[in-house]
N, C-alpha and C positions, 0 to 999 in steps of 0.2 A: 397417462397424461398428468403430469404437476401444473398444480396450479401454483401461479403466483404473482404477489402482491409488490408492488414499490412506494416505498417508506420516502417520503421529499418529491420536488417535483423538479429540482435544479437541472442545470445542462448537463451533468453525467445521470440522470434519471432519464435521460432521452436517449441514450446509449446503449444503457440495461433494459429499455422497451426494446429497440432493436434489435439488440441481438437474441433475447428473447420472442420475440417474433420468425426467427432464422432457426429456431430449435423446433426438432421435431417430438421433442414428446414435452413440450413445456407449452403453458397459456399465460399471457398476460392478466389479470382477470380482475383489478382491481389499482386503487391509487390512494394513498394520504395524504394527506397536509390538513396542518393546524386552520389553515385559511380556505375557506371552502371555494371559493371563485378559484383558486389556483390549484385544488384539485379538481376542478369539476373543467377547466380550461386543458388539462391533462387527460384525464380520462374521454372528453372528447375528441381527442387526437388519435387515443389509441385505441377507441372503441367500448371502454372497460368501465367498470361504477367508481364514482368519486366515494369517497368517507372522508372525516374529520374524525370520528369515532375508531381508533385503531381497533381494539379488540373486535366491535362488530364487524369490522371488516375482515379479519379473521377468521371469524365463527362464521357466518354469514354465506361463507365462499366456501369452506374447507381449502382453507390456503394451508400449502404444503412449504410453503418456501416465502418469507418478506426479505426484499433486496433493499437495506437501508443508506437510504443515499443524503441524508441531512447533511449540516455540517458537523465536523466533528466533535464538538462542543454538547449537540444533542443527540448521539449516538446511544449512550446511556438509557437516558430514559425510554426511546422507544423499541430498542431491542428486547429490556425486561420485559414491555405492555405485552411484545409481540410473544416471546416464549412465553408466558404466563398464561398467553390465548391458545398456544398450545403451536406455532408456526416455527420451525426451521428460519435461522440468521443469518442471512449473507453480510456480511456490513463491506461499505465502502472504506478503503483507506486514510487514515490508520484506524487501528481499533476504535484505540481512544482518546485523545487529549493528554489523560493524566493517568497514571498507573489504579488510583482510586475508580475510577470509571472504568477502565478494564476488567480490575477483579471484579467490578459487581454485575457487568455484565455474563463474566465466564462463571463464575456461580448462578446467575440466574437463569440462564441455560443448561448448565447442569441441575439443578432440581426440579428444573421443567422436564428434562431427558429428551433436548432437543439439541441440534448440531448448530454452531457456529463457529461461520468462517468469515474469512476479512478478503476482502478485494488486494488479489497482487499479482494483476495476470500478464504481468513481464516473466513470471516463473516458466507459463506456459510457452515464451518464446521457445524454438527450437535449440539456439545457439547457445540459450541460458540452461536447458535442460541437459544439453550435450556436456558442459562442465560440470553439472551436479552428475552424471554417470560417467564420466571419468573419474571422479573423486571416488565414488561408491565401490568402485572396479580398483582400486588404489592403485590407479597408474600412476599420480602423482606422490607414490607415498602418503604421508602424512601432509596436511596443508598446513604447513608454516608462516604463510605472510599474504594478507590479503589487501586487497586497496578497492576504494573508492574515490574515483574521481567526479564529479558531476558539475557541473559550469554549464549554470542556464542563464536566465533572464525574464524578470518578470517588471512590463514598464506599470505604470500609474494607470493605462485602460485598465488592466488587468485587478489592480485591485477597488476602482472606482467601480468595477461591472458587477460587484455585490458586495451589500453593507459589513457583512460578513469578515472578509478578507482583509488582512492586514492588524489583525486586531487580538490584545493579548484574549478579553472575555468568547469573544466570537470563533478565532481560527483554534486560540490557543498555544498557537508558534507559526513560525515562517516557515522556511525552507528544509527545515528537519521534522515537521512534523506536518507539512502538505507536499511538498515537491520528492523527498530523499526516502520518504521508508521504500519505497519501489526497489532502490539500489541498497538501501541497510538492510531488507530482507533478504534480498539475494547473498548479500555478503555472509549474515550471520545463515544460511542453508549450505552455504559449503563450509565456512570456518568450522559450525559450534557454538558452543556457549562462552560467555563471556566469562570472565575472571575481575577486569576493573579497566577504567577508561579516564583518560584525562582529557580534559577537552575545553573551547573557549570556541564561544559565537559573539557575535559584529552586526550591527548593520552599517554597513560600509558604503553604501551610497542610494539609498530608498530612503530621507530625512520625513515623507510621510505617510512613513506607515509605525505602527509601534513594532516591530517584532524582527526576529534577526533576518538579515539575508542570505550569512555567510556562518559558518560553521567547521569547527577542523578538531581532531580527536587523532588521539595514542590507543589503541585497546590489546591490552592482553586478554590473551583466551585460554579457557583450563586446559585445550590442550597442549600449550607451551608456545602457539605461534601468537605473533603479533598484526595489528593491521594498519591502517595508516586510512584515516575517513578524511575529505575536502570535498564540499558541498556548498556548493553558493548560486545565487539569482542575480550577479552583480556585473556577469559576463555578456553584452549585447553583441549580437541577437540571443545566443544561444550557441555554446559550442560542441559538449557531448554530453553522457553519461557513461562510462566505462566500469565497472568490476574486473580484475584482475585476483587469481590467487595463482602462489606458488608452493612445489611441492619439498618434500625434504630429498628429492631425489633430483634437486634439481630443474623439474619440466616448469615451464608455465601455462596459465591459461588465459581466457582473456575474452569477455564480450564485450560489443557497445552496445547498450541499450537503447541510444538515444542520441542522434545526432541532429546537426542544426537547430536550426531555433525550437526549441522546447515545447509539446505536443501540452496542450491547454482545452481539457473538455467543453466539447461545446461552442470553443475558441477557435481554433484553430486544427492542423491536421499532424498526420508524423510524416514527417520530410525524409528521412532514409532509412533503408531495413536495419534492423535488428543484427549484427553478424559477431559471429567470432573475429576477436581483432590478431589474437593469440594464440598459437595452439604450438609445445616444441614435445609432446611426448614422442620418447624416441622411436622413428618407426610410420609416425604418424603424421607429420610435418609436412607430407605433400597433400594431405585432407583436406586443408584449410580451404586452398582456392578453390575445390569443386564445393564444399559447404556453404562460400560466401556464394557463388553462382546459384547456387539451390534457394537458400534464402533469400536472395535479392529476389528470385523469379516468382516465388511462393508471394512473397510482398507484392510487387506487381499485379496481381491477381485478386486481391485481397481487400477490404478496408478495414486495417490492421487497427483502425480505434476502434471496430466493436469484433470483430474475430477473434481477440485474444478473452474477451470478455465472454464471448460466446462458449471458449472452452473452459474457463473458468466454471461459470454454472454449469458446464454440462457435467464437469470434473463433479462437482455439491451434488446434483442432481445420480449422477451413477455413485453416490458414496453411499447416498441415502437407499438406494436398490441395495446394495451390496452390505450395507449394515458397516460401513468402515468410516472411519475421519478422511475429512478430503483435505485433498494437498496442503493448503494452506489453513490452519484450523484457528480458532481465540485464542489458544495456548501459545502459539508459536508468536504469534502477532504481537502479543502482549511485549514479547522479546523487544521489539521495531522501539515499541513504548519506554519499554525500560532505558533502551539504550540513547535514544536523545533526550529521557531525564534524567539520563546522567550526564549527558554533554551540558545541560541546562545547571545542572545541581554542582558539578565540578567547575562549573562559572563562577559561579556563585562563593562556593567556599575556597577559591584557587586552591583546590587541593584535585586527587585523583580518586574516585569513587570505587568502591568494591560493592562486588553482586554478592547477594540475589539484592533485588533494593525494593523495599517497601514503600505504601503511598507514607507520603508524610503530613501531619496537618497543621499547615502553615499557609500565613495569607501571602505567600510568594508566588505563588503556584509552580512549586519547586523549583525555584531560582530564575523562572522567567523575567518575573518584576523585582525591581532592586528595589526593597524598600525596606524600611527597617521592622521587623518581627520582634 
């Protein structure tokens, strides 16, 4: 039985109760926050001890596992408190804000000699998993050309509903760096590694909020293919999310992650399953309709806002049995980071960025705010 502990108390910290609650060898057992009345208003909800004091909470409990749900901004801090007290890192997406808080988090976890992993449990969809083992089985050959598309919508409730939101200090960025790593992780798990990126972000019709809505990038990859990223919150209600990659042989692939209006923790619900939209490997083109039947049914059945979350931890949870890194680990995440501070940092100098990319220390927050350095 794993214990564990949730880092924040916001509306996706009532999701990771849930489905932890659904898990059979996991306990809820404990709650954070800076502010004592809103952990102690948590904790009675979910039965579990309030703390303000991270590390005691910790030690206290023998927490095997802290699922850190702050905003992203305060990722940082209490993930080192947490490995330091000796607990396993789930953190909520993305990593981190800025490349500088990333690496201090994945070194502080490493000299702790504790696991962390970041929240991306669109991986665990079925339809998304089916194209990462196509890729792995090289049906598609080599992946040459990948795409994102995503066209959400995020009105003014949305960002009025926490001081947080919308805000360069507080979010840290818009749409590429709250709404989009879900689909830039997927992308970069079947692509690869990046090579360089040109990119320019917008806010194109949100005049109050600071931060982009819209976003679009070029990215070569070291292994020779290219991709094609368009991300935006600018489209009412909400129209999809899509990944697309294609092979050197020819076939395509293709899930929607995300249809109709745009699924908002806490907010809101997900309006249609998850399916492969694509599939031409030769041979295998009449799969599709019985896969989209299988998923639609499974969704049906299901409330697909915390199931997927469910197997996320349960994925952390059987890594930490097994002594291996789970799916989605720091390292990899940090990737999501790098790549919209480059879409950020290639704004900024209109030029095209090359990888690996270091934090840089400037008061821009790497090309988010134009101001003169």
């Amino acid at each position: 039985m794993y214990k564990i502990a949730i880092i924040g108390c916001g509306k996706v910290a009532h999701l990771h109760a849930k489905a932890i609650g659904n898990l059979q060898n996991a306990k809820l057992v404990a709650v954070w926050s800076r502010t004592p009345d809103t952990a102690k208003k948590f904790a009675d909800t979910y039965s579990v001890k309030p703390y303000s004091d991270l590390t005691a909470m910790v030690r206290e409990n023998g927490v095997d596992l802290v699922i850190v749900c702050t905003p992203h901004p305060f990722h940082r801090e209490v993930t080192i408190e947490a490995a330091r007290a000796g607990a396993n890192v789930l953190v909520e997406k993305p990593l981190a804000a800025t490349l500088e808080d990333s690496d201090a988090m994945i070194a502080a976890c490493k000299e702790a000699g504790v696991q962390l992993g970041v929240v991306s449990q669109r991986r665990f969809y079925a339809p998304v998993q089916r194209i990462h083992n196509a890729i792995e089985a090289g049906k598609i050959g080599t992946p040459i050309f990948g795409t994102i598309n995503m066209l959400g919508w995020r009105d003014k409730n949305y960002y009025d509903a926490d001081a947080w939101r919308g805000t360069w200090d507080m979010e840290g960025g818009g749409v590429l760096v709250n709404q989009a790593p879900h689909q830039l992780d997927i992308l970069l798990w079947y692509m690869g590694e990046i090579a360089e990126v040109y990119g320019l972000w917008k806010n194109l019709n949100h005049p109050y909020i600071e931060v982009e809505d819209t976003a679009v990038a070029i990215v070569k990859f070291k292994n020779g293919g290219i991709g094609n990223i368009i991300v935006s919150n600018s489209e009412k209600p909400g129209i999809y999310g899509k990944v697309q990659v294609h092979g050197s042989n020819g076939a395509s692939l293709g899930v929607q992650t995300d249809g109709g209006a745009m699924f908002i923790a806490g907010m809101s619900s997900v309006l249609e399953p998850p399916v492969n939209d694509l599939w031409t490997i030769p041979g295998e083109e009449s799969l599709l309709e019985g896969w989209v039947k299988e998923d639609s049914e499974l969704f049906n059945k299901i409330d697909p806002t915390i199931y997927y979350m469910e197997r996320q931890i349960e994925d952390f949870l059987q890594a930490l049995a097994e002594n291996r890194k789970p799916l989605v680990t720091g390292e990899f995440a940090r990737r999501t980071v790098e790549l919209f501070t480059a879409i950020y940092r290639s704004t900024r100098d209109n030029a095209p960025v090359k990888f690996p990319l270091l934090p840089e220390n400037r008061k821009d927050m790497d090309g988010r705010v134009m101001i003169n350095c």
